[in-house]
N, C-alpha and C positions, 0 to 999 in steps of 0.2 A: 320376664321369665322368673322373677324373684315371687312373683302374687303367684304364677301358674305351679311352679317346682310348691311351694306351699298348699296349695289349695290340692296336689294330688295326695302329697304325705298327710295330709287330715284326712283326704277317704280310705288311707290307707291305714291310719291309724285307727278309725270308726269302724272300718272295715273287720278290724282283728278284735275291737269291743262286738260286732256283730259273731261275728263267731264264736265268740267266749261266750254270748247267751244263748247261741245255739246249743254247743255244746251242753252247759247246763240242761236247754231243756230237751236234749237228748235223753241222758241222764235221768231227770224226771219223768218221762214217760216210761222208760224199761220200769221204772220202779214201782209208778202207778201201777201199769198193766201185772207186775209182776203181785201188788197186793190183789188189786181184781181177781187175778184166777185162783190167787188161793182162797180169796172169798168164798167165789166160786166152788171151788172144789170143797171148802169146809160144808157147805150148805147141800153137800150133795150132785150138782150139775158138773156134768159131763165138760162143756164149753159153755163159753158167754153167749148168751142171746141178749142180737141186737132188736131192742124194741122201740119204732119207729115214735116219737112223741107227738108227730104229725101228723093230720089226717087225711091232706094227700102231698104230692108234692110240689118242689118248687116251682111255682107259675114260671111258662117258657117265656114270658113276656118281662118277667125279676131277671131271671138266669141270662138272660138275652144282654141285659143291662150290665148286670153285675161283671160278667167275665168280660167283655167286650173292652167297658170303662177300666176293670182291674188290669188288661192287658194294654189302655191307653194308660194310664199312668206310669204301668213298668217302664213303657215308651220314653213317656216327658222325661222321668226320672233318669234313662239312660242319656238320653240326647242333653240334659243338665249337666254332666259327666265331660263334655267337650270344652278343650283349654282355653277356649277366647269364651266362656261364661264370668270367668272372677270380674274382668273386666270389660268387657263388650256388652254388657246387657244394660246397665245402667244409661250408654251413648247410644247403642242400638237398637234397645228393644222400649225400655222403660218411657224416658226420654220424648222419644218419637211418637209412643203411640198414643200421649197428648199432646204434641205439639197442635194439634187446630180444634181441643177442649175448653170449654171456659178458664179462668181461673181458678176456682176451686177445684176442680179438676185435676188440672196442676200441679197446683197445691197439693193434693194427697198424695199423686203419684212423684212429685218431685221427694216428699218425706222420704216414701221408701226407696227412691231411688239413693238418695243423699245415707240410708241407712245401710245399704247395699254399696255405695261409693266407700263408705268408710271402715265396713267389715265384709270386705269381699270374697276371702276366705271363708270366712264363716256363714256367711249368706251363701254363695253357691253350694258348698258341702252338706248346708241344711238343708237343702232345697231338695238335693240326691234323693237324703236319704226321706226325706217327706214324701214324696211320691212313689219311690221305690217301696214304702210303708202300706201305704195308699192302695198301693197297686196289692199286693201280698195281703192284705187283708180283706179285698174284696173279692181275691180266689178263694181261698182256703174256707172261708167262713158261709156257709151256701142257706143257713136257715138262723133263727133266733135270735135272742141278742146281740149277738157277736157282728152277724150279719148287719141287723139293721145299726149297730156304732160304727161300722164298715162306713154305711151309705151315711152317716152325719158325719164323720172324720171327709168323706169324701166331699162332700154338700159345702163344709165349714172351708176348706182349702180352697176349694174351687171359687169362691165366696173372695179370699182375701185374692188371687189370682187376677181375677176379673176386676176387682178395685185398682187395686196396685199395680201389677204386672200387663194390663191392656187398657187401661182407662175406661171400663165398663163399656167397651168393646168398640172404642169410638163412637157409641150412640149422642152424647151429648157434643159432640164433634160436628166442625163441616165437613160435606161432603162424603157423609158415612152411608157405606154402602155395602150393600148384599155381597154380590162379587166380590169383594173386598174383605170379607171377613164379619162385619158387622150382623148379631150385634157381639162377636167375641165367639171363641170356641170355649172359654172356662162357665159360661154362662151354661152352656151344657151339661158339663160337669158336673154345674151347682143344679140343674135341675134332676140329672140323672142322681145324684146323690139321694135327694130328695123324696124320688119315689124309692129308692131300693131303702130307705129306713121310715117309710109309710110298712105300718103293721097286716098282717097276713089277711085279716077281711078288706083290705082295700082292693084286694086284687081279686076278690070271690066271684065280683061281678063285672063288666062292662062299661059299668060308670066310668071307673078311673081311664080306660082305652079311650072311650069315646071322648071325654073330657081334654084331655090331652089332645089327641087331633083337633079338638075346635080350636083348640090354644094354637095349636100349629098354623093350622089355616087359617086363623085371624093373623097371625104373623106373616104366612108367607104373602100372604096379598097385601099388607102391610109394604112389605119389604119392593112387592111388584111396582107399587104407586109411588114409595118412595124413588124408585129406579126412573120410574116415568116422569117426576116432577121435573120441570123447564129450568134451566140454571143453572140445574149442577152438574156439565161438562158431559153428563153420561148418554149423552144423541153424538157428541161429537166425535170424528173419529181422528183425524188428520188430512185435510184435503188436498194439500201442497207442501212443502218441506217448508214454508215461510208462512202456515198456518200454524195457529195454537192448539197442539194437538189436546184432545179429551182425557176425563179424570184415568178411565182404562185405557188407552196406551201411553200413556205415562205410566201407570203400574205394573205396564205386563213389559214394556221394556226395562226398567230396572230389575224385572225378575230375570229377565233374560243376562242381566249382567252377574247374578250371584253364583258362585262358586256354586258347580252341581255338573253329574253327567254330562257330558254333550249332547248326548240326544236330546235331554227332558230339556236345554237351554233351545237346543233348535226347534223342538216343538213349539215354544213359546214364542220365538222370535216369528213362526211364520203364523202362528196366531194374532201375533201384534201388527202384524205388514196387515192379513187381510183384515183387521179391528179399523185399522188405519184407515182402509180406502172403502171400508162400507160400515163403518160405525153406529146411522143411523137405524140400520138393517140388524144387525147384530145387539144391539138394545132393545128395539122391539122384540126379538126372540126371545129376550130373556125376561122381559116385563110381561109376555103372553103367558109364558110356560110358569112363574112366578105365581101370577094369578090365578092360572088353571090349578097350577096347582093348591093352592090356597083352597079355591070353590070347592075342588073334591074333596078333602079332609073337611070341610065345613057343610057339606052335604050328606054327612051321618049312613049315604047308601054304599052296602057295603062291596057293589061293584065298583062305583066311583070311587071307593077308598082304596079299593088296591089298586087301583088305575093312578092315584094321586101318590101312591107307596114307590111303585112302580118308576112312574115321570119322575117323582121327586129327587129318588137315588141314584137315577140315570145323570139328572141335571146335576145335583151335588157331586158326583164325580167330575162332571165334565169341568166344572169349576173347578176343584183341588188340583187336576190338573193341569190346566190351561190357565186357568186365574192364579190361584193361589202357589201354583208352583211346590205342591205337594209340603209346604207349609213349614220343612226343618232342613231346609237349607243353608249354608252360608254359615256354618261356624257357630253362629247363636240363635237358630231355629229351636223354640222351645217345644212345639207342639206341633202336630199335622194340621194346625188350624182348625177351622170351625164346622167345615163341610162332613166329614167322617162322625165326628160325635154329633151332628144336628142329625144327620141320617139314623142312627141309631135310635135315637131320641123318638123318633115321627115313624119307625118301624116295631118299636118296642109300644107305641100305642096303638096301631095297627093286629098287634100278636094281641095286646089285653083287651083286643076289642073281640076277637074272633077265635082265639084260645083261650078259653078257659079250663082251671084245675076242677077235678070233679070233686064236688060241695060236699063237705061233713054236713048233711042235711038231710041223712037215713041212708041215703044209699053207699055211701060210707060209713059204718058207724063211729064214733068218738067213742074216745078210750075212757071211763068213768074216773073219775078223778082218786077212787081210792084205789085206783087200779095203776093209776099211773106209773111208771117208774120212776123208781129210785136214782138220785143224782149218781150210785156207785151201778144198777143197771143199764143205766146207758152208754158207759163209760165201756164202749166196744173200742177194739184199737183205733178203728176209722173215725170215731167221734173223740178218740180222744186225740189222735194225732192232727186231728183239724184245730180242736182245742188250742195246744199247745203251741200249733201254727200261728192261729190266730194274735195268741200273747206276743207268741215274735213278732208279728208285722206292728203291734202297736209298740215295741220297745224300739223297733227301728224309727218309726215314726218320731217318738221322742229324742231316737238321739240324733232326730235332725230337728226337732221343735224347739226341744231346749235351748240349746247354742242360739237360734235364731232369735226366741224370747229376749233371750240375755245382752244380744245385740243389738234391740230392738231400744231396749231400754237404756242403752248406754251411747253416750252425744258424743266421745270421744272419740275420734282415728283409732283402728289398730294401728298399734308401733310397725307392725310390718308396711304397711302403706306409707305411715311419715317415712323411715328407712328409705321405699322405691322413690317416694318422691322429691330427697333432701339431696339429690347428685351426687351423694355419697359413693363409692364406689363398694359394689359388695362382690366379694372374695369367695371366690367356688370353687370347686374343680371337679366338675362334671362332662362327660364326651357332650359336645353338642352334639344337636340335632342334627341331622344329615342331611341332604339335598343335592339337585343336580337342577339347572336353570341356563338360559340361554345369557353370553356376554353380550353387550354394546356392538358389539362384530360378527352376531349372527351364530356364533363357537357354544358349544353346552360347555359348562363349568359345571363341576362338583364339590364339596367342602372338602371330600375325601382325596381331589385332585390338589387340594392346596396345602395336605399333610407336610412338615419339614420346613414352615414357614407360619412364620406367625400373621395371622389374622385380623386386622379392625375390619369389626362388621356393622355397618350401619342400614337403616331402612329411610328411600329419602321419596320425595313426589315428586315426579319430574317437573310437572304445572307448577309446585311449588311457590310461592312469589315473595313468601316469606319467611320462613326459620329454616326451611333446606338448603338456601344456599347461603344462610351463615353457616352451618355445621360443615357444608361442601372446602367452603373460605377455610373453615376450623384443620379440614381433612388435610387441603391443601399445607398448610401451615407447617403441620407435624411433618407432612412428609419431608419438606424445607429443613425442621430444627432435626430430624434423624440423620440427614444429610444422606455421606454413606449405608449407613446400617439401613438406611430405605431399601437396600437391594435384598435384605430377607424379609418383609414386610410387606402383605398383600393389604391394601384399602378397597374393600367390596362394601358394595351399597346393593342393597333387592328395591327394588320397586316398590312402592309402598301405597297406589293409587289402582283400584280396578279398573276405572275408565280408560286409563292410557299405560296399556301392558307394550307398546310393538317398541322395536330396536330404534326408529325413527324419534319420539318420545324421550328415551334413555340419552340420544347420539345428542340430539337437541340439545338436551340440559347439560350434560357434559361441555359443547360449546359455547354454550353459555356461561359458565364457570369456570371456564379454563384448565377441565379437571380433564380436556382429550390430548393435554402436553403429559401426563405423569404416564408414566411406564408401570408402575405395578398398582393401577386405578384398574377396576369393573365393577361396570355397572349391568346386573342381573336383571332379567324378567323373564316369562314365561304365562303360562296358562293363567287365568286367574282361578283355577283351582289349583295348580300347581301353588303359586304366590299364597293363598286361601293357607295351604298346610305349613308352608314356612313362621307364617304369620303368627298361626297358631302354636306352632311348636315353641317359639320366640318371646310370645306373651305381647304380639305388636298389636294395638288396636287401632281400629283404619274402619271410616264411618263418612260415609258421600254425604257431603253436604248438601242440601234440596237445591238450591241453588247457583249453586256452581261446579267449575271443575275439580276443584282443589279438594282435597280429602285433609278430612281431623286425624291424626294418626300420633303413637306415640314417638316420642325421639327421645331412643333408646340407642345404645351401643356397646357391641361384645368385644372383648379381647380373646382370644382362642389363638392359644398355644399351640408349640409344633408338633403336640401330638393330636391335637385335635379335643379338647379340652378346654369347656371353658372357664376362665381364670378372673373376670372380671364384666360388670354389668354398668354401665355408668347413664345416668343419663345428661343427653346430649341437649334439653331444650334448652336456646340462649333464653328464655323469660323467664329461665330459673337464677339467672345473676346479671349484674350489670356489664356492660359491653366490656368494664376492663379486666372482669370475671370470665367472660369467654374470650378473651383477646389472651387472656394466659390458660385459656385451655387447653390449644396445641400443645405448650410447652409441658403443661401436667403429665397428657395423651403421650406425648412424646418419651418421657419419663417410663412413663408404667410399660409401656410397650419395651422398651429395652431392656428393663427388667428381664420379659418374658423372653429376648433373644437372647440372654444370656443364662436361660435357666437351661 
């Protein structure tokens, strides 16, 4: 809670330098516009005429791009914004999405990750505001310059994203695959960027449309034969509960475990049953319709291309949905994934293939150059207010680029991370978070229910087999060295593992620990959306290991006073001191709590 309560006062202080440059170039423009009209009005004219510099306008197949991509970045940038980023991204997104890359691979993604581990504040806050940039300056800015630094600010981001942030999209990866993502949704990005800062004759003709779709249709049949090759799991579905089920139901059931609606989790789940029992069936669909569609963007005729426009954004849908699980789920969903921006992509060459702007080529004529206007002619309020737009989204841009540079370059922990991670105990008083969660006994508990009583709150896994039930042992201990005073002191534990949320689970480890003798002991669960927002609010990170039951998670614990206020954040892992360091835990724990019942 100590990384997340920071990471929001930095966008909140970035927030109020964003405004302070608004405000300026509010400011600036009454001022411009107000010399303009007296220009204006000294030379004679009436009002300003706006005279267009261009000699038609912006091709639907740019505009198609530009806004589409300026409103995916507003996206990333908001969903960046979510409290388990400071710390969740480096264990669950970074991390992961080389684990089965070469080394080098790795290796680069590990850098930023380990750059990201060590300024996490500062990295997710830049990150906001870089894409919330991103995004603001690919709206506002619709023609010239401004436009095409839009599409290389956007090209250059999307660029380090897809190195760093997906491991170039699993492609160098086993088992990388279409339905999965592959090859990356930032690789889009980096291409969409790329045409929107290709200069105004690229798009006069047909070339660039057509050009583009061959690219596509060499990939999507690409992608179909990859699908089709023998070996990698994707024929397989599940053919008995004691079969090794296949690479996709293995991914569509973990998607079915992540915090989300219930509907979108149960549509998944019976996508994963019938994947299960006819898998080889359900591969073949998607290896035909893959390659179909490849052939028609590669067959240049332009029925067959909207035929392949058509199948293609049907099937990309069907996937974000059903596969990919609409891609910004679970707390540290960075992006809607790859399906949404690939579709746009393979639509926006379809529009420059068969829309085109009408050609300065007589039938429009071109303005003669000594005709042109003047930089104070143009300057109608609409081009200026774009202007001035424009300069904001690129200052917002640097007040996320900056800080990250700076971070980038420096090898050392911020002090705020040594602080969380030295079991220090840090001193607050802030209302905690609030919730309502089911006890051990089947009972809703709420934190609001435990006002008038002092609070240890911990987060434990019930599977657990190793550090929860020292801390359980730690719990038990204190409640022991309080003795009496135990009877104003609640010990709550949440659940801390998605895979095993039910009462049974909880009851389990409790008996197992001896913790179903303590009288003011609960142990909490609920939804794993429910658990999902506690988590978050908390700053608990909790990341399913591939492999087994047991979930990585933090071991953290609050003290929260009787009025509901929290007073202290300690953490609780024993591998942060030697057993005679947590063997005088209780007594510390025991300590500090009394304190709190005597305030």
């Amino acid at each position: 809670m100590t990384i997340v309560s920071a990471f929001r006062s930095s966008l909140d202080r970035q927030l109020l330098a964003i405004l302070v440059v608004a405000a300026v170039l509010a400011v600036a423009w009454n001022v411009i516009r107000t010399v303009h009209y007296r220009r204006a009005a000294a030379s004679g004219a009436t009002t300003a005429t706006a005279v267009d510099p261009w000699p038609y306008r912006e091709p639907l197949a740019r505009r198609v791009l530009r806004i589409s991509f300026g409103l995916l970045w507003l996206l990333d940038g908001l969903l960046q914004i979510q409290s388990g980023m400071p710390l969740g991204l480096p264990g669950q997104v970074l991390t992961p999405a080389a684990a089965s890359s070469p080394g080098w691979v790795q290796h680069l993604v590990n850098a930023g990750a380990t750059v990201w581990s060590d300024h996490p504040v500062t990295a997710a806050a830049a990150t906001v505001w870089i894409q919330l940039g991103i995004g603001l300056f690919l709206l506002v800015a619709p023609r010239g310059h401004w436009s095409r630094a839009a599409g290389g600010v956007s090209a250059g981001w999307g660029l380090v994203v897809w190195m760093f942030g997906e491991a170039f999209g699993g492609i160098f990866g086993h088992g990388s695959s279409w339905l999965l993502g592959s090859p990356g949704a930032s690789v889009f990005y980096l291409a969409a960027g790329v045409l929107i800062a290709l200069p105004d004759t690229a798009w006069e003709t047909a070339r660039l449309g057509k050009g583009l779709l061959r690219a596509m249709g060499v990939f999507f049949v690409g992608m179909g034969i990859l699908q089709a090759w023998p070996g990698r799991g994707s024929w397989a579905g599940q053919s008995s509960p004691s079969a090794t089920p296949g690479t996709l139901t293995v991914a569509l059931r973990q998607a079915a475990k992540v915090s989300q609606p219930s509907v979108f989790s149960s549509w998944i789940r019976s996508f994963a049953s019938f994947q299960a029992g006819h898998g080889w069936l359900v591969n073949l669909v998607f290896v035909l319709l893959l390659i179909g569609v490849g052939a028609c963007f590669l067959s240049g005729n332009l029925r067959l291309l909207r035929i392949g426009v058509v199948a293609g954004t049907v099937l990309c849908l069907a996937d974000w949905v059903l596969v990919q699980d609409f891609g910004f789920f679970g707390g540290v969903g960075t992006d809607p994934n790859s399906m949404i921006p690939m579709a746009l992509v393979f639509s926006a060459g379809y529009l420059a293939t068969v829309r085109l702007p009408v050609r300065a080529d007589g039938s429009v004529p071109t303005v003669p150059s000594e005709s042109r206007p003047g930089a104070w002619d143009r300057l109608t309020p609409a081009y200026l207010a774009r202007s001035l737009l424009a300069v904001g989204a690129v200052v917002i841009v640097l007040i996320g680029a900056a800080p990250m540079a700076r971070a980038a370059t420096n090898p050392n922990a911020d002090p705020i991370v040594i602080e969380a991670d030295d079991g220090t105990p840090d001193y607050v008083n802030l209302p905690a978070a609030p919730f309502t969660l089911t006890n051990q006994h089947g009972d809703p508990v709420s934190l609001a229910s435990l006002r008038g009583r002092t609070v240890v709150l911990t987060f434990l896994d019930p599977v657990c087999t190793t550090d929860c039930p020292v801390i359980a042992r730690e719990l038990e201990l204190t409640d022991q060295v309080l003795g009496n005073q135990a009877a104003g002191v609640d010990l709550v534990a949440v659940v801390d593992n998605p895979l095993y949320t039910t009462t049974s689970a909880t009851t389990t480890f409790d008996a197992q620990e001896g913790l179903d003798q303590l009288g003011n002991w609960t142990y909490l669960t609920g939804s794993v959306s429910q658990l999902q927002r506690v988590w978050d609010d908390y700053g608990v990170l909790t990341e399913v290991s591939p492999g087994g039951a047991m979930v990585d998670h933090s071991d953290i614990l609050y003290i929260i006073d009787k009025q509901g206020h929290t007073r202290e954040i300690i953490n609780s892992d024993p591998a942060a001191g030697s057993s005679s360091s947590m063997s005088s835990f209780s007594t510390l724990l025991a300590q500090q709590v009394q304190h709190y019942l005597h305030s």
